[in-house]
C-alpha positions as CSV (number, residue, x, y, z in Angstrom):
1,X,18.0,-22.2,4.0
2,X,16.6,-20.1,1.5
3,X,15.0,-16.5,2.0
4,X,10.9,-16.7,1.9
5,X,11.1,-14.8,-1.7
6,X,14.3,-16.1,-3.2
7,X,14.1,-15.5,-7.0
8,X,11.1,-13.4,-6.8
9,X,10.8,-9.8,-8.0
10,X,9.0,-7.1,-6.2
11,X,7.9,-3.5,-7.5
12,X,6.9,-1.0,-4.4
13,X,5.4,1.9,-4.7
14,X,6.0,4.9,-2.2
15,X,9.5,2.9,-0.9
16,X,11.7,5.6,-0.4
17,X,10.5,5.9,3.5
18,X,8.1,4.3,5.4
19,X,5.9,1.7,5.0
20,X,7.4,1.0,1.1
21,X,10.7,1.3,2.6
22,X,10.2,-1.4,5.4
23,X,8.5,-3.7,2.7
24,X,11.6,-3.0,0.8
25,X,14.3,-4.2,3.2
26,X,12.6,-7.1,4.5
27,X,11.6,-8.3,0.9
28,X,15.5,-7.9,0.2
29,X,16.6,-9.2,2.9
30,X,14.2,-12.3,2.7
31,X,15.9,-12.4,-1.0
32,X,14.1,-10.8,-3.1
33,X,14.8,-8.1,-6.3
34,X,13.6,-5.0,-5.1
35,X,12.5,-2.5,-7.8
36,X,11.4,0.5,-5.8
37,X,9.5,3.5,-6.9
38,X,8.5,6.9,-5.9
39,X,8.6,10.9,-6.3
40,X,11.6,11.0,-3.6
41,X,14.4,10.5,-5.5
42,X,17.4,11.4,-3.8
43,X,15.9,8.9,-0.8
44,X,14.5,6.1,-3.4
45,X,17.5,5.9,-4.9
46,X,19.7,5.9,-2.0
47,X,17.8,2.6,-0.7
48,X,17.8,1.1,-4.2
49,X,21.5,0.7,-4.1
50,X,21.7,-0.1,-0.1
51,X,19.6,-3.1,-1.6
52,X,20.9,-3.7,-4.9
53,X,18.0,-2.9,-6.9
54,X,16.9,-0.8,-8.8
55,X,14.8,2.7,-8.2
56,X,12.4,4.3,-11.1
57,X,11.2,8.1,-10.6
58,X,7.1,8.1,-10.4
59,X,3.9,9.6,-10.1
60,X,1.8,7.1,-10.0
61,X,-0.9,9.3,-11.0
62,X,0.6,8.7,-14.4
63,X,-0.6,5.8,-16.6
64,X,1.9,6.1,-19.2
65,X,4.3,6.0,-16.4
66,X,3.2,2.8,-15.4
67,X,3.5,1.2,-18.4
68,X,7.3,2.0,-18.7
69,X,8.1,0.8,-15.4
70,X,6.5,-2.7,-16.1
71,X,8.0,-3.3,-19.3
72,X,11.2,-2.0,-18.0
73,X,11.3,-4.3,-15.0
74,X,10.2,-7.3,-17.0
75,X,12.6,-6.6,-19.9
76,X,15.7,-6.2,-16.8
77,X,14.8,-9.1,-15.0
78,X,12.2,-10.9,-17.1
79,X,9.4,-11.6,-14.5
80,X,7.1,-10.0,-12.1
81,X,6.2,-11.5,-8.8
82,X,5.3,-9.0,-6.8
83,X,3.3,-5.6,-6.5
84,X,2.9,-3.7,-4.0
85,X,0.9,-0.7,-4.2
86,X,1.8,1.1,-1.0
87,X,1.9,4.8,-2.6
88,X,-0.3,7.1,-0.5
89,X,-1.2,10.9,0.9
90,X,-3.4,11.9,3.5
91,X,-5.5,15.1,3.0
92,X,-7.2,15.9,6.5
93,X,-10.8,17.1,5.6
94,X,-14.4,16.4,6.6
95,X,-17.3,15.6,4.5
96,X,-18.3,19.1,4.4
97,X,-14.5,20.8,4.3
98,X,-12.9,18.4,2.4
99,X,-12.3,20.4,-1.0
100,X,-12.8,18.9,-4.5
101,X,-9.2,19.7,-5.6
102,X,-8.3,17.6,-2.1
103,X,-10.4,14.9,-3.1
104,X,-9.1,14.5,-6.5
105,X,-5.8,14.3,-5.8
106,X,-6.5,11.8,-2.9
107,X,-8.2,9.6,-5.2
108,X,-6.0,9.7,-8.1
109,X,-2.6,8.6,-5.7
110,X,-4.4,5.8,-4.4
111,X,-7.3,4.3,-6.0
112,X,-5.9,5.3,-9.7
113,X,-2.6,4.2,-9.2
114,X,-4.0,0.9,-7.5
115,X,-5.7,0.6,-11.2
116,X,-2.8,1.2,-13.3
117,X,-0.7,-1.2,-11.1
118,X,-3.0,-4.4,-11.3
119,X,-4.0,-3.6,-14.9
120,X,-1.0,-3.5,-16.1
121,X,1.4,-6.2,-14.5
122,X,-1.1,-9.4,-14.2
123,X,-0.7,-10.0,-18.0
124,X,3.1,-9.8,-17.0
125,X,2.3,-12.2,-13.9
126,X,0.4,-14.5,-16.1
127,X,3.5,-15.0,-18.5
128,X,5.6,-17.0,-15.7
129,X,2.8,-18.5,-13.7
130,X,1.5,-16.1,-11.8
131,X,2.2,-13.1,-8.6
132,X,1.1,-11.6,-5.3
133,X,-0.6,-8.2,-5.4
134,X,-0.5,-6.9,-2.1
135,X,-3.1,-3.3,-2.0
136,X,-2.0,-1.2,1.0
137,X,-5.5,-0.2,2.6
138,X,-6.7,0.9,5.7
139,X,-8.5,0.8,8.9
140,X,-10.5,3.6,7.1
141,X,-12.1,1.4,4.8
142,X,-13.2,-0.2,7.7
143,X,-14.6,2.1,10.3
144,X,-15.9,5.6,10.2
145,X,-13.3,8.6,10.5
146,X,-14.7,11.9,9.0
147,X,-11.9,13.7,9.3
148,X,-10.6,12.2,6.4
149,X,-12.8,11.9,4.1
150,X,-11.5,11.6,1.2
151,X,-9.1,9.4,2.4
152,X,-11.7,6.9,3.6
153,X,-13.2,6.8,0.0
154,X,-10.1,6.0,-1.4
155,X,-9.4,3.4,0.9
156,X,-12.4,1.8,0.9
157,X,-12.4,1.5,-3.1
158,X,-9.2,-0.2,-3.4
159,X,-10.7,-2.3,-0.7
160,X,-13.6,-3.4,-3.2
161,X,-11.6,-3.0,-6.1
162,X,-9.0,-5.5,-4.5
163,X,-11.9,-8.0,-4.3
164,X,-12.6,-7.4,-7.7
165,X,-9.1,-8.1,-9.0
166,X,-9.3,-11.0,-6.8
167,X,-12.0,-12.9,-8.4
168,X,-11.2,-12.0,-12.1
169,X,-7.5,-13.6,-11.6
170,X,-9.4,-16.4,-9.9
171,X,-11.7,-17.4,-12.5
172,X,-8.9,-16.3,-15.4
173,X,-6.7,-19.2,-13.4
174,X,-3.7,-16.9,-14.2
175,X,-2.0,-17.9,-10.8
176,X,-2.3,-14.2,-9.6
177,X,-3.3,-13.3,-6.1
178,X,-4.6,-10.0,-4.8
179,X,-5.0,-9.5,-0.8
180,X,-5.5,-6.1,0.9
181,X,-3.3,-4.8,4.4
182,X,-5.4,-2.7,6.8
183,X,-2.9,-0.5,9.0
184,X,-3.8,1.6,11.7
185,X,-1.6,4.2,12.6
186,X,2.1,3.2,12.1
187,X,5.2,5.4,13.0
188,X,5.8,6.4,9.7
189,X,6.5,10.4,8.2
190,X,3.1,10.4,7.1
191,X,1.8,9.9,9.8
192,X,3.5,12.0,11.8
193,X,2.9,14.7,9.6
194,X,-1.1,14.4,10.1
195,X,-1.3,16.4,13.9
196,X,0.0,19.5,11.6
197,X,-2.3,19.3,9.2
198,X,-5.1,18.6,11.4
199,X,-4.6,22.0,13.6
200,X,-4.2,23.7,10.2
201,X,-7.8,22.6,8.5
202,X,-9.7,22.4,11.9
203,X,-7.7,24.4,14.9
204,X,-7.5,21.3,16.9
205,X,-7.6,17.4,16.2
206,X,-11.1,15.8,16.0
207,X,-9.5,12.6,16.9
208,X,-11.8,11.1,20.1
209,X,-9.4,9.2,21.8
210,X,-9.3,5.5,22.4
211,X,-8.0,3.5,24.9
212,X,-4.2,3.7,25.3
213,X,-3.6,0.0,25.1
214,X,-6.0,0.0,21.3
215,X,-4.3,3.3,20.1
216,X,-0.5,2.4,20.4
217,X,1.0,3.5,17.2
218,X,2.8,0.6,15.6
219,X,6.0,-0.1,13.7
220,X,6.7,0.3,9.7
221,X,7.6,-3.5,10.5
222,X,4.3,-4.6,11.7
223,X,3.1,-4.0,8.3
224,X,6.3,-5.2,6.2
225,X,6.2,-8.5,8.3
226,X,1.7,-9.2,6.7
227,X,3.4,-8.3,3.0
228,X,5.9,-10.6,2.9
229,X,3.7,-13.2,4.4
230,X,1.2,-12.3,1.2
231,X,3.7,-11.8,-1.0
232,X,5.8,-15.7,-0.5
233,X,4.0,-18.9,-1.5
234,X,3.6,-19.2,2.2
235,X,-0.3,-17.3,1.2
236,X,-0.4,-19.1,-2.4
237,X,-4.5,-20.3,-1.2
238,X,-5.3,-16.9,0.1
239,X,-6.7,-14.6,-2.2
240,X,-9.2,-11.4,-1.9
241,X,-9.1,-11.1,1.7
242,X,-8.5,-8.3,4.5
243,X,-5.8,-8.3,6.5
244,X,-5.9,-5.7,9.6
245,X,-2.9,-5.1,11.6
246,X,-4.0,-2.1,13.8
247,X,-4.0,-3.8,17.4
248,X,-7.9,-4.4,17.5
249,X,-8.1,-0.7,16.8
250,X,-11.0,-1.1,14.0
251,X,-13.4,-2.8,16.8
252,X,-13.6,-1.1,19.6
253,X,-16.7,0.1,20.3
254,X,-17.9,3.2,22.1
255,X,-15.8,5.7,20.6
256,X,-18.6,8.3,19.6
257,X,-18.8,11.2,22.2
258,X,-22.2,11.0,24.9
């Protein structure tokens, strides 16, 4: 039997650790080409070889950047299947702390980058047929969390902007697919490093707590296991819509302090 993306070939941003990384050894192992990107890249090479792929150096801030890792995937391998833009920072900061500069930056990693990516390879998807773009989101777009503000805006725009892709590739009958995953919080370095940064702009989290059972942290896995389900044929009729995979997380009610 076949892996679930035999012959396919994925880009990834952000894959050198956690979340890209996860999507990048189950895409692999499900036998796909893994073409994995990101700014760490002692760590994103090191995986590129565990998996036989192949690792490019970005900031995905960078549009020229962009450009150059496209045509160079497409001119090594000579197709596209998959993009997923998983690239992402978290800048703690409420709606009256959060600084411009943090803001900025925030946007530019993910809702930027998220433009580059889909701009750039569905003309390449288009060429053999079409492709799966899979937009790493959040529960943020989703619910209300001030204390990361900016990070909520960004979120929420590649939510829309996903849509948006969605319906153009739709109507364009290119064969290309755009879907959005919604984590909540996942045992990744990222997230781990968020506590730190939290004491360091407020003094002390903000977080209200939630039920124990609705606020278990989940695995890098959890989220690998909804891209690879968006990225194979198994999804080819599902296009534009919202995948959460936080553990009912984003609707539980009664969170707000009496």
């Amino acid at each position: 039997m076949t892996g679930r993306l035999e012959g396919k070939v994925a880009i990834i941003t952000g894959a050198a650790m956690g979340l890209g990384a996860a999507d990048a050894e189950l895409f692999a192992s499900e036998g796909a080409t893994v073409v994995i990107t990101d700014i760490a890249e002692n760590e994103g090479q090191a995986l590129a070889e565990k998996l036989g792929g192949t690792f490019f150096k970005q900031d995905v801030r960078d549009e020229d950047r962009w450009i150059e890792i496209i045509s160079e995937t497409e001119k090594k391998y000579g197709r596209i299947d998959i993009l997923v833009n998983n690239a992402g920072i978290v800048k703690p900061g409420d709606p009256e702390n959060q600084t411009t500069e943090e803001y900025r930056l925030t946007m530019a990693v993910h809702m930027d980058s998220t433009f580059f990516g889909c701009k750039y390879v569905i003309p390449v998807m288009a060429k053999t047929g079409g492709g799966s773009i899979v937009n790493m989101c959040s529960i943020a777009s989703v619910q209300g969390e001030s204390y990361v503000a900016a990070y909520c805006a960004a979120k929420g725009a590649i939510e829309a902007y996903s849509r948006a892709v969605a319906v153009h590739c739709g109507l364009a009958k290119n064969g290309v697919r755009c879907n959005t995953i919604h984590p909540s919080g996942i045992a990744t370095p990222m997230v781990a490093s968020v506590p730190a940064l939290m004491a360091e702009k407020f003094g002390s989290s903000p977080v209200q707590d939630a039920p124990v059972d609705v606020n278990k942290v989940g695995e890098p896995l959890d989220i690998a296991n909804a891209a690879l389900y968006l990225a194979s044929d198994e999804s080819k009729f599902v296009n534009g819509a919202q995948i959460r995979v936080d553990n009912a997380m984003s609707v539980v009610s009664g969170n707000m302090p009496e």
